[in-house]
C-alpha positions, 0 to 999 in steps of 0.5 A, spaced: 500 500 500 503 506 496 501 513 500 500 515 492 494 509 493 492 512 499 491 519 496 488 515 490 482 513 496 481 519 499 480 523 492 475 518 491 471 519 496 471 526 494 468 525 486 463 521 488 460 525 495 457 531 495 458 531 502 465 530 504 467 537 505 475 536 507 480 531 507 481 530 515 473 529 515 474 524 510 480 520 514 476 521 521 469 519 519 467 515 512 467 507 515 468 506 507 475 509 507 477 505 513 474 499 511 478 499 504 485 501 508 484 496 513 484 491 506 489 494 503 495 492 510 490 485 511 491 483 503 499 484 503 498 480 510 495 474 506 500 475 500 505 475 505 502 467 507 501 471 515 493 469 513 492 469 520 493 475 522 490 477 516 483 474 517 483 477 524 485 485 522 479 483 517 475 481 524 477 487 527 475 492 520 468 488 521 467 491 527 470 498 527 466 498 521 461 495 518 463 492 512 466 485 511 472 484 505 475 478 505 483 480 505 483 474 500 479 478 495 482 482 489 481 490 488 483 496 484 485 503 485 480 509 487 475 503 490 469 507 493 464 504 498 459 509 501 455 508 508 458 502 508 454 498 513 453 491 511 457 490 505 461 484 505 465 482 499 468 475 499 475 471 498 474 470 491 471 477 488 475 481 484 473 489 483 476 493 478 479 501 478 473 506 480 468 502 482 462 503 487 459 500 492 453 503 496 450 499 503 447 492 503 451 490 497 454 482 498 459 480 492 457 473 494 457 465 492 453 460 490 457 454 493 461 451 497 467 448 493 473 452 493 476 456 487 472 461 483 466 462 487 466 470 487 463 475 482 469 479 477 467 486 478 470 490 472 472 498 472 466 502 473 462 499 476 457 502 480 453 497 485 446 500 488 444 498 495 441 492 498 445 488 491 446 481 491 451 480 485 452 472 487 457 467 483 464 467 478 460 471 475 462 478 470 458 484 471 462 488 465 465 495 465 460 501 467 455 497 468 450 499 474 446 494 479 439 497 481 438 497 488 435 491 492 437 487 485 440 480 485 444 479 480 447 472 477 448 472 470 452 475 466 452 483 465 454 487 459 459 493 459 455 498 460 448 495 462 443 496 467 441 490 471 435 492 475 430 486 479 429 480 482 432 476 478 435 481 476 434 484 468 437 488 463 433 494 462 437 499 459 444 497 454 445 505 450 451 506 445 456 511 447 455 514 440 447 516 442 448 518 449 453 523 446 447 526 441 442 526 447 447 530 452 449 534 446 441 535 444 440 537 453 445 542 452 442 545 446 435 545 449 437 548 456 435 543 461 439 537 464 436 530 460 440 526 466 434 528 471 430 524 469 434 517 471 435 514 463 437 507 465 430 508 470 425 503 466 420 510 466 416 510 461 416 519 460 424 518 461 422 513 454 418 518 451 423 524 452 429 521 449 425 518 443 424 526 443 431 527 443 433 522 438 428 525 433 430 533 435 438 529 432 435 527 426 430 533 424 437 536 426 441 533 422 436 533 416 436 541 417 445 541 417 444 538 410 438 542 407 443 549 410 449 546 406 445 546 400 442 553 401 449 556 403 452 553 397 447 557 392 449 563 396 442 563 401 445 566 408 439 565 412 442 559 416 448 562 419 444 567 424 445 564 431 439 561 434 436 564 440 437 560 446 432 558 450 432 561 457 434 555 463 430 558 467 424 555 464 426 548 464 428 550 472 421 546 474 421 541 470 428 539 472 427 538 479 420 535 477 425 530 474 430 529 479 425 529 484 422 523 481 429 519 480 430 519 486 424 516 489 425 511 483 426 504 486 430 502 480 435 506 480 443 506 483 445 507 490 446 514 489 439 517 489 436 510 493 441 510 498 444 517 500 441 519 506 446 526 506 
């Protein structure tokens, strides 16, 4: 454990904790930063073959902590776990860099054999309170698990698993994210409020809204060429902006519904800051 890696885990804490306010509050108050480094000296420990010993400064976090990770398991850089309480993470797990979990979530097996009984978290992976992510499963990279979903097939990069079992609702390219962010932009107001990966069917009507406002956008960029190219200037005047103030309502409408949503990830469900 490197003091480089150590800074890594108190940023951490500050991108993804809007209510983290200093680094001496962080290092004396998150039980999550503790728990990740009372891992990190149990997991060079079990390395080292002092198992024992290993076992019991894991015992020892449990306690001070809330949250159990087997010094066996395998984690990466920037790990972030939020409240933290109940959070156990068994011998086999492997997560990757940048990866969250929030309170309740188990990484666990589904059988006594010895090997790989654990799941692979890859790089990005955000896990929602009360998840059950159960067997040598592989939940691809930015992916998100819901809340309370339980989880024992296989998920694909960037997916979103809610549900008992779990479901894939949500699986958008990064190509047509871009183009809604973008449209958001240009319309005034934060298409994100409204929780995309939630299974919402007025989410589902405005960004087919989005996607149509990119084609009629496209289509316009097309026909403005052609016009310019036969000396027409009337498409290189700036359009008005719309006033952000008036999609103010809307958006708090939106957000407020997000986080009312039960299929949502674990920093609207389970933020009690």
């Amino acid at each position: 454990m490197s003091l480089k890696q150590i800074r890594e885990d108190i940023a951490s804490v500050f991108e993804r904790d809007p209510a983290a306010r200093n680094t001496f509050e962080v290092i004396t108050t998150y039980p999550g930063l503790h728990a990740i480094l009372h891992y990190r000296v149990a997991n060079w420990l079990w390395r080292k073959g002092f198992k024992w010993l290993a076992r019991l400064l894991s015992t020892f976090s449990r306690w001070m902590t809330g949250i159990e990770i087997h010094p066996g398991a395998t984690i990466g850089r920037r790990f972030f776990i939020d409240h933290g309480m109940g959070v156990v993470i068994g011998e086999t797990a492997e997560i990757g860099d940048d990866c969250t979990l929030y309170h309740g979530v188990t990484l666990g097996g589904t059988t006594w054999n010895k090997g790989k009984r654990h799941p692979t978290l890859k790089n990005g992976v955000v896990v929602g309170a009360g998840a059950k992510v159960l067997g040598p499963i592989e939940v691809g990279e930015n992916a998100r698990i819901g809340s309370n979903a339980v989880v024992t097939k296989e998920v694909p990069p960037g997916a979103t698993v809610v549900g008992i079992p779990g479901r894939i609702v949500r699986k958008v390219s990064a190509e047509l994210d871009e183009q809604r962010r973008k449209i958001a932009e240009k319309i005034g107001f934060d298409a994100y409020g409204v929780a995309d990966e939630m299974p919402d069917p007025i989410a589902r009507s405005i960004h087919n809204l989005m996607d149509h406002m990119h084609a009629v956008d496209a289509k316009i960029d097309t026909m403005c060429k052609a016009l310019s190219q036969l000396g027409d200037t009337t498409c290189s005047d700036a359009l008005p902006r719309l006033e952000e103030e008036t999609f103010v309502a809307l958006n708090d409408d939106n957000r407020e519904k997000a986080e009312k949503g039960s299929g949502c990830c674990g920093e609207t469900t389970a933020d009690s800051k």
